[in-house]
C-alpha positions in Angstrom: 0.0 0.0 0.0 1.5 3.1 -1.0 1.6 5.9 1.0 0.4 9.0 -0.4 2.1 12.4 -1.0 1.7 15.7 1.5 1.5 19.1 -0.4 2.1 21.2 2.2 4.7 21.4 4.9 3.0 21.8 8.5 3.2 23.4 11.9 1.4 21.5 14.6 1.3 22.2 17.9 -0.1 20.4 21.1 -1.7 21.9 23.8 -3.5 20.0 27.2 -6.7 21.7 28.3 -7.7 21.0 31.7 -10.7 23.3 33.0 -14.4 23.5 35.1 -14.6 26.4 32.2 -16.0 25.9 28.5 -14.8 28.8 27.5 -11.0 27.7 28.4 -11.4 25.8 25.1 -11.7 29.0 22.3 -9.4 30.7 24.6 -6.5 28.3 24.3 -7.5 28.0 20.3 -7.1 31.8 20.0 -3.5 31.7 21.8 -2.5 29.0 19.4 -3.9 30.3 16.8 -1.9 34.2 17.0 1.3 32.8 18.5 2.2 30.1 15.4 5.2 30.0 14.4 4.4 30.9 10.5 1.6 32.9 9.2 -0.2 33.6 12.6 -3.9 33.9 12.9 -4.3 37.6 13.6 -6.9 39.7 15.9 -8.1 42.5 14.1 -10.7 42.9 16.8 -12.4 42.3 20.1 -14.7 42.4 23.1 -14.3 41.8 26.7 -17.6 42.8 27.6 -16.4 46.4 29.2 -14.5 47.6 26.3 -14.8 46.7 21.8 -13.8 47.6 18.7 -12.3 46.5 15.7 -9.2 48.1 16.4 -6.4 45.1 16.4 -6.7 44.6 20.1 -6.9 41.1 21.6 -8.8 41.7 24.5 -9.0 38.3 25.5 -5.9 38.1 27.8 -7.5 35.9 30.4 -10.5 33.5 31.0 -12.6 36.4 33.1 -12.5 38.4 29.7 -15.1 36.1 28.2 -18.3 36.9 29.2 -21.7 35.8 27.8 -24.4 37.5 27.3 -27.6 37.2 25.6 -30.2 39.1 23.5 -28.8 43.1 24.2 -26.7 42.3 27.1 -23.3 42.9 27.1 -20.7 40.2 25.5 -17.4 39.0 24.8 -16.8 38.5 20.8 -13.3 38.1 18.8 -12.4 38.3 15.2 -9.0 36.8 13.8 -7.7 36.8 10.1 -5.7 34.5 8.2 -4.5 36.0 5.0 -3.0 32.7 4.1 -6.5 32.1 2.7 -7.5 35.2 2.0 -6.8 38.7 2.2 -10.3 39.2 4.0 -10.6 35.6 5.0 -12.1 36.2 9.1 -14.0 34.4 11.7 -15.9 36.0 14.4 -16.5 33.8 17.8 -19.8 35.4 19.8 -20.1 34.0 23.1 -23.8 34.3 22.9 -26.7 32.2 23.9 -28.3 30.7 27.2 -25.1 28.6 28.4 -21.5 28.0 28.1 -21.4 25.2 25.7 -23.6 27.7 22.8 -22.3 31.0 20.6 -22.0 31.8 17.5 -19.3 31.4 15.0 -19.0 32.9 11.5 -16.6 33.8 8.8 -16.3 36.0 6.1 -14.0 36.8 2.9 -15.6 40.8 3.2 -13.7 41.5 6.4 -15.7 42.1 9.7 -16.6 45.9 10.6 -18.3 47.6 13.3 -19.3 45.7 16.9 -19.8 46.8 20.6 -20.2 45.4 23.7 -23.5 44.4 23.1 -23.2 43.4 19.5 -20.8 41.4 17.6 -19.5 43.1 14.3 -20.9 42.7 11.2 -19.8 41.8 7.0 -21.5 42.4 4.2 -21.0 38.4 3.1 -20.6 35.5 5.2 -21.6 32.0 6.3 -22.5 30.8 10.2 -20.3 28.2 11.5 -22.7 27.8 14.7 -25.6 30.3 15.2 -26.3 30.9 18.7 -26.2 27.0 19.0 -24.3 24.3 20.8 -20.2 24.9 19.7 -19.2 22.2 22.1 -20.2 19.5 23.8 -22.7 19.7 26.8 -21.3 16.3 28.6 -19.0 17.9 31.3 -17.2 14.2 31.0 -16.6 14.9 27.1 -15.8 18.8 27.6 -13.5 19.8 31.0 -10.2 18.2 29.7 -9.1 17.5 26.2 -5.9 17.6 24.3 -6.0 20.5 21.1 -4.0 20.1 18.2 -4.0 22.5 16.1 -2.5 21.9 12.4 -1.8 24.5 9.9 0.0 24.8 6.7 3.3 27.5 7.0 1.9 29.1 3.9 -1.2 29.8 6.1 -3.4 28.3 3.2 -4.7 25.1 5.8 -5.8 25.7 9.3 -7.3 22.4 11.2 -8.5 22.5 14.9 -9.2 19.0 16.9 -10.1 18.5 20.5 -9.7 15.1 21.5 -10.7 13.3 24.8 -9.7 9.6 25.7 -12.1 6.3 25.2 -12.5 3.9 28.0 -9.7 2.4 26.0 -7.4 5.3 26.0 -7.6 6.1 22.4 -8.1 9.9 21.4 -12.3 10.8 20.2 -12.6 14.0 18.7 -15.4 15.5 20.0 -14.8 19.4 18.0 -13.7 20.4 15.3 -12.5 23.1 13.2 -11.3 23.8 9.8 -10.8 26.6 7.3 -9.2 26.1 4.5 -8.2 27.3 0.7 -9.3 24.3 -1.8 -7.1 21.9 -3.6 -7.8 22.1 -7.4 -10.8 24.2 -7.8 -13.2 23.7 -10.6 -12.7 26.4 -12.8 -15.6 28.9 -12.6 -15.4 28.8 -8.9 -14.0 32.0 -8.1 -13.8 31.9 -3.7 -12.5 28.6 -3.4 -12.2 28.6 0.2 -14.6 26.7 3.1 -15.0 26.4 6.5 -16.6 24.2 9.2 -16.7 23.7 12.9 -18.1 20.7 14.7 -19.2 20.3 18.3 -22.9 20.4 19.0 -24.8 18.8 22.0 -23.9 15.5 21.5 -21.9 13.1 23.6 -20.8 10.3 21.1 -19.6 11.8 17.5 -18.7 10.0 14.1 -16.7 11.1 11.1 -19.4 12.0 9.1 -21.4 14.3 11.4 -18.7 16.6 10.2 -18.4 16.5 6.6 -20.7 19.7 6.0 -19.1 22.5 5.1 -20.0 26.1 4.7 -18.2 28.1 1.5 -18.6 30.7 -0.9 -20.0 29.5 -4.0 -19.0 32.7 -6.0 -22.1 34.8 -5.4 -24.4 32.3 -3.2 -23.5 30.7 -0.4 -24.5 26.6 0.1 -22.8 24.1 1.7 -20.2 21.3 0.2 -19.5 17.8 1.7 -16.6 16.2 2.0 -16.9 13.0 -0.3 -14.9 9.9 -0.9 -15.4 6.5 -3.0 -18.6 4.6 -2.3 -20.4 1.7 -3.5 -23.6 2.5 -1.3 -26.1 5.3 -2.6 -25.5 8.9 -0.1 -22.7 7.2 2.1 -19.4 8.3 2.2 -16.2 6.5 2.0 -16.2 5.9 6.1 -19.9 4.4 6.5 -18.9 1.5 3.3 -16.1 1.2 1.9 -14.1 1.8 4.8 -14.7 -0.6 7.3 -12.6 -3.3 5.2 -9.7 -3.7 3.3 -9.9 -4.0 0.0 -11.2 -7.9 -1.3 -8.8 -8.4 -4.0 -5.2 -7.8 -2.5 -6.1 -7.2 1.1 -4.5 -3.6 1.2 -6.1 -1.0 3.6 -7.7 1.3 1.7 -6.4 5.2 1.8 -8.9 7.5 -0.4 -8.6 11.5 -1.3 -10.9 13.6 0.0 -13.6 15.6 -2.6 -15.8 18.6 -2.2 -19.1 18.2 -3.7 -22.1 20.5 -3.6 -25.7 20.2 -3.9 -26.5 23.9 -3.5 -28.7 24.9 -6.6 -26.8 25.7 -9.5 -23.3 24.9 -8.0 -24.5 20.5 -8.1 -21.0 18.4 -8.6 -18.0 18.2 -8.2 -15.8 21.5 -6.9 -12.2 20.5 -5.4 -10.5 18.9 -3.1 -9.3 18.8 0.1 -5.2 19.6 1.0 -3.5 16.8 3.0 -6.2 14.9 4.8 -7.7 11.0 3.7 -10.3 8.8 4.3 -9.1 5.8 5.8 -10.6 2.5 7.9 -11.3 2.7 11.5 -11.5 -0.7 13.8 -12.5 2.4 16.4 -15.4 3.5 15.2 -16.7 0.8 13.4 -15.9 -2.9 15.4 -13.4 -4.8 13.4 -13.7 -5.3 9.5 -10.0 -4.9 9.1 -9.6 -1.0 9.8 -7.2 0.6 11.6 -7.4 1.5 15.3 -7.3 5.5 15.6 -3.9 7.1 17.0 -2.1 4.7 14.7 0.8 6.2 12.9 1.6 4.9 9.5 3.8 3.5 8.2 5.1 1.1 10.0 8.4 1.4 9.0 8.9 3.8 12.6 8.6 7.3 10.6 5.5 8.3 11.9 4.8 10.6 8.6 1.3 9.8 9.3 -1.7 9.9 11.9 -4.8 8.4 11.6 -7.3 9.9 13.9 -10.8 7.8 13.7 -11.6 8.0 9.8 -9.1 10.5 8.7 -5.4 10.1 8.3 -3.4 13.4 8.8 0.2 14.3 8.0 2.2 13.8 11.7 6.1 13.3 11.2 6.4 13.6 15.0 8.6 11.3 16.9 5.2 10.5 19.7 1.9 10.0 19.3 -0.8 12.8 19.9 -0.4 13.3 24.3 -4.0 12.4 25.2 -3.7 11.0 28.7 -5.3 13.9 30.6 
């Protein structure tokens, strides 16, 4: 089985969260985020609830600086760029709603403007990542401690975002999510070839695919695209068939490329691909059929060029495996 080829060259970083707090999760993001060693995220603005503007501060020095609010009460909010993606390319994280586990996430490719301590900023485009709805997990168990690793491309093109907790079996379950990212080979026609998505909701147990809708630009309308893979089943993707089992006729795991494929109106088919990530078995998540267990690197040869966490298989080159024994 042949290995297949990384594109980009990438920074990760590591970082144990352990906190009564939910909030002590986007915090640490945001402090990986800005202090990378490459292409940084940057804040170009903030809230702490007493002070705002879009003014290049990053107010959020400190857990007590995020503050929620709801309806016309005051808030915390922050707004970081990556150019890498886009010149524009931001995401705004409101810690709105009736509890510490919902907010609201967005992004834009318009840049974000405005804002107070009562209202978020605004942009004249953009796409909701969460909207005022659950951004992590409402099990305490799943959400107090957790290992983030944050991978991003040094050309700033790539930025990926997992926390992971420990099964009963000690082996890492990704319970959020985040991605933003510039598309490999864009159809041509497709003129902001860039996406987004974030995964956490109020679930306990997650798969794979309750995280393969995306939110992107389809030139002037927004829709959604899915990740897609090979499948043999109609509406599955490559984890839910084809992926629990090596392949019949040589016995080879099977490692598939990762498409982008809309169903918006008007923008149906095919549209890219994604940089550096693959769709690969999982004895984890799916009880035997010859996968994988997730947290194995490949290959076996001791290089550790790969990671496979639950259906995906990540670039790693690290000399351990991800630290998840909180």
């Amino acid at each position: 089985m042949a290995m297949p080829t990384i594109d980009k060259t990438w920074q990760i970083v590591e970082t144990s969260i352990v906190t009564t707090n939910h909030y002590q999760y986007l915090l640490s993001l945001k402090n990986v985020l800005i202090s990378l060693p490459t292409n940084p995220w940057v804040v170009t603005g903030s809230s702490d609830a007493a002070t705002a503007g879009m003014d290049g501060v990053d107010r959020w020095t400190d857990i007590n600086k995020l503050v929620r609010g709801t309806s016309a009460a005051v808030r915390s909010w922050i707004v970081l760029k990556q150019t890498g993606i886009h010149a524009d390319f931001e995401i705004c994280i409101e810690l709105s709603g009736s509890n510490t586990y919902n907010g609201t996430i967005l992004w834009s490719t318009a840049g974000f403007t405005g804002g107070a301590t009562n209202a978020r900023p605004t942009a004249t485009s953009f796409r909701f990542l969460v909207n005022n709805a659950g951004w992590s997990n409402s099990t305490s168990t799943n959400c107090v401690s957790c290992q983030l690793i944050v991978m991003q491309s040094t050309d700033g093109e790539c930025t990926r975002a997992f926390f992971i907790t420990p099964n009963a079996q000690n082996l890492p379950v990704c319970n959020i999510w985040f991605i933003a990212d510039k598309v490999k080979n864009p159809i041509s026609g497709w003129t902001t070839p860039y996406y987004a998505g974030w995964s956490g909701g109020s679930t306990a147990s997650k798969t794979v695919w309750d995280w393969n809708t995306l939110t992107a630009r389809l030139t002037i309308e927004n829709g959604d695209v899915v990740m897609s893979g090979e499948s043999c089943i109609s509406n599955l993707i490559i984890s839910q068939s084809m992926g629990k089992k090596r392949n019949d006729l040589n016995n080879k795991l099977m490692i598939n490329k990762i498409g982008l494929i809309s169903s918006t109106a008007a923008y149906v088919g095919h549209l890219g691909e994604v940089y550096d990530m693959w769709w690969v078995t999982d004895s984890t998540l799916h009880g035997g059929g010859g996968g994988i267990a997730t947290a194995t690197m490949w290959p076996s040869d001791g290089s550790r060029q790969f990671w496979q966490l639950n259906n995906w298989l990540l670039p790693w080159g690290k000399l351990k495996i991800p630290n998840i024994m909180i």
